[in-house]
C-alpha positions in Angstrom: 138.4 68.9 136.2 140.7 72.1 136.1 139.1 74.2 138.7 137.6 73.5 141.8 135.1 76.4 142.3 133.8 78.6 139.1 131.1 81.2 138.9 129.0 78.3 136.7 129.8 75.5 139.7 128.5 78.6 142.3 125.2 78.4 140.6 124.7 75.0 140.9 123.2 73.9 144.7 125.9 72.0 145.4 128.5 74.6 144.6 126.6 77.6 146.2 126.2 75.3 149.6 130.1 73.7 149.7 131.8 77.8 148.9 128.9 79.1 151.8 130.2 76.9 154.3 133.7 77.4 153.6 133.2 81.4 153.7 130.7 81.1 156.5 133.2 79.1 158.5 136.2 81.6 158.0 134.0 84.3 159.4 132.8 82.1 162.3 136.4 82.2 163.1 137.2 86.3 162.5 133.9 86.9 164.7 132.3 85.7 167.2 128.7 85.6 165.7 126.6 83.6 168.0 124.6 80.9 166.4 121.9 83.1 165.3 124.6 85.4 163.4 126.3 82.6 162.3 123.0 81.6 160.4 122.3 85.2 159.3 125.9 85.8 158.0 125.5 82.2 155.9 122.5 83.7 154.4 123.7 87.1 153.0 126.8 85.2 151.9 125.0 83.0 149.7 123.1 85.8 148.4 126.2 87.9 148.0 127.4 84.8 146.1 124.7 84.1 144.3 124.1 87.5 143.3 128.1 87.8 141.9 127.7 84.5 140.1 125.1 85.7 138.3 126.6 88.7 137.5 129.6 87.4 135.9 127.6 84.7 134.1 124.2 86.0 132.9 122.2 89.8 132.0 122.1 91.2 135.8 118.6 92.0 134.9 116.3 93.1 138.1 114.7 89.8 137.7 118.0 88.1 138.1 119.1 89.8 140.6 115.8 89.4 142.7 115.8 85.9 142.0 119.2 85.7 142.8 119.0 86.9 146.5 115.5 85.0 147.5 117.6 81.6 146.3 120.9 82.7 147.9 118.8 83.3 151.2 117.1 80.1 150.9 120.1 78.0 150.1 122.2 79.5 153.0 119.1 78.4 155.1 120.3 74.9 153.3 123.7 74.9 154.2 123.2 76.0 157.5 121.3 73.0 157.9 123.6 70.4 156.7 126.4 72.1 159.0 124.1 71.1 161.6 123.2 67.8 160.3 126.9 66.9 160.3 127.5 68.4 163.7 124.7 66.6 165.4 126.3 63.4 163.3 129.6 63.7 165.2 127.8 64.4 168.9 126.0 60.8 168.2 122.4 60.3 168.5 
């Protein structure tokens, strides 16, 4: 493996959850969201993501792109969640 992150890795669930919390996490630190726009700004990133990856790697047909954003949203709501699964992990039980 050459390359850590490429558009093809972005559109795999893995990829799209490990570049959203790495993004998500430098904007935590530009701004202070709050947790409830820490979890929004996770989901339009992934969607922004998504949407780019799918631009540089297939047709951007409507369909695509429509697809693109409901899965982006739903796998930011993914990655959010196994931020707090690892956060809640470190507190202890």
């Amino acid at each position: 493996m050459t390359e850590f992150l490429t558009w093809d890795t972005i559109l795999t669930v893995g990829g799209l959850t490990i570049a959203t919390g790495i993004i998500t996490q430098i904007v935590k630190g530009i701004a202070n969201l709050g947790v409830t726009g820490t979890r929004l700004a996770s989901s339009l990133i992934a969607a922004g993501l998504l949407v780019l990856a799918t631009c540089f790697t297939a047709e951007p047909t409507l369909q695509n792109i429509v697809q693109a954003i409901i899965n982006g949203i739903a796998l930011g709501w993914l990655s959010n969640g196994a931020y707090d699964s690892l956060v809640r992990k470190e507190a202890g039980p």
